[in-house]
N, C-alpha and C positions, 0 to 999 in steps of 0.2 A: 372530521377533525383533521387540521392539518400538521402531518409530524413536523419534529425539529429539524430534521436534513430536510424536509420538502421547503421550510418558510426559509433556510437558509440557500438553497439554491435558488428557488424559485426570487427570493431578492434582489440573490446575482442579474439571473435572469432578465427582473421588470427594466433593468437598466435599458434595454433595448424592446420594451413592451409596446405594442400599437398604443398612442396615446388617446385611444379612445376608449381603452378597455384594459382589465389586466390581463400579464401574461397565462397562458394555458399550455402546459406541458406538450400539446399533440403538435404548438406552433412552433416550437423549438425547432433551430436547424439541428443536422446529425451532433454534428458535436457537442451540440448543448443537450439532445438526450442523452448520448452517453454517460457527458457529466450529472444530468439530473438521477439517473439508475444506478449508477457506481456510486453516488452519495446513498442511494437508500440501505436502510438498516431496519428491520425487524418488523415487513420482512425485508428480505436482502432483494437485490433486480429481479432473481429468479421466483418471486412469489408474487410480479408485479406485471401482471399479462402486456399493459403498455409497454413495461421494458423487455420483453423478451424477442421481439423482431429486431428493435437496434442492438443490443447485443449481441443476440444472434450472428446480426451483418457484419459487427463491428471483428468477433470470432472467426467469422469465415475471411473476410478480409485480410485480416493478421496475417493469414496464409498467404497471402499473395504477393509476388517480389514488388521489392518498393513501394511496399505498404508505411504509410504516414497517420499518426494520429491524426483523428478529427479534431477538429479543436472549437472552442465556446469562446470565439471573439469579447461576448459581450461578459463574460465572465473573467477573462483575462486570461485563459488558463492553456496551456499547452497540453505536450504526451504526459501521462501520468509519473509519478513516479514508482521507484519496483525495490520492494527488499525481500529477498527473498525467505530470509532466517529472521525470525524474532530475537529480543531481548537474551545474554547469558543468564542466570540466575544469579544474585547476590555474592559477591567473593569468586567468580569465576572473569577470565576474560577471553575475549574471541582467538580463537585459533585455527592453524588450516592441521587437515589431514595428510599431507602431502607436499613440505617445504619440500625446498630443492635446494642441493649443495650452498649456493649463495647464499644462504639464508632469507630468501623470498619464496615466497612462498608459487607454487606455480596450480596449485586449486584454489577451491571457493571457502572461504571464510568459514566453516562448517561444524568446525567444535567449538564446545565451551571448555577453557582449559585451566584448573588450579594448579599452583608448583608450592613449594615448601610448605607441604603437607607433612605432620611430621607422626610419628609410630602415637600408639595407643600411651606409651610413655612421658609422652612428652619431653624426654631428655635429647641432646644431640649439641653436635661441637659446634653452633657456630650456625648451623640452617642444615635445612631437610632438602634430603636432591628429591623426593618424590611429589612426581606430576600426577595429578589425574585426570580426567577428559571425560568428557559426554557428547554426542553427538546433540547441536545444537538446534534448539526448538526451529519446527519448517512452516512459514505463516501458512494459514489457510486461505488467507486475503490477502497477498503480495502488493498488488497494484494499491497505491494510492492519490488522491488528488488533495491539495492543497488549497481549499479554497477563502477567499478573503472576505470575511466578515463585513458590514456594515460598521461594525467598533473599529474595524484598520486591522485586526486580529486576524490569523489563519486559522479554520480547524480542516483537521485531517480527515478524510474519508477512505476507510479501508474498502476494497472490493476485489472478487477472485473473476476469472474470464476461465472456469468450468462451465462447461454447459451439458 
């Protein structure tokens, strides 16, 4: 049975399929494995024996100077994209650890941060000076890709390069 990220990449894919036959995963150039294993979900690449050599490569490669994503011509799609912190929770907004004098910030985006938080009271003149903070959620899946549906639509595909 074919999941929903396989029939949505592999569509991507038919674009460029031998017109004698449909596309088959193992005919992908790299780039378009990569994107086909980074779209998988549950299981994720790593429970997907096909993906675990391009990946693999794709991982040892990264290390190498002037390392360029592969890319899926026929899919339209470039280097992925990377965020590395998730969502703040409701009533919180992003913060850094570590502004600098100028009021820029000179680290990474990393708290969730509430201000006029006010005592168990509720009373005060005017607004509460107290901030709170949490270190902000660290995705597990950073990388994603963007890929463009058949409807003209994008859906997102999360995937991590742990191996």
């Amino acid at each position: 049975m074919m999941r929903k990220w396989q029939a949505a990449v592999l569509g991507v894919l038919s674009i460029t399929a031998r017109p004698s036959g449909p596309v088959e995963a193992a005919d992908a150039e790299w780039g378009c494995q990569v994107l086909l294993c980074a779209a998988a979900v549950n299981p994720s690449w790593h429970g997907i024996p096909y993906c675990v050599p391009p990946m693999v490569k794709l991982i040892t490669e990264m290390a190498e100077p002037h390392f360029s994503w592969p890319t899926c011509s026929s899919a339209g799609t470039k280097a992925p994209g990377y965020e590395r912190y998730g969502d703040c929770p409701a009533g919180y907004s992003v913060g850094y650890s570590s502004p600098d004098s100028g009021n820029h910030s000179t680290s990474e985006p990393d708290l969730c941060v509430k201000s006029n938080i006010c005592g168990s009271g509720g009373h005060n003149d005017g607004g509460c000076g107290e901030t709170i903070s949490q270190p902000r959620p660290v995705r597990g899946q950073p990388y994603y890709f963007d890929i463009r549906q058949s409807s003209g639509s994008a859906q997102r595909f999360w995937f991590d390069l742990n191996h």
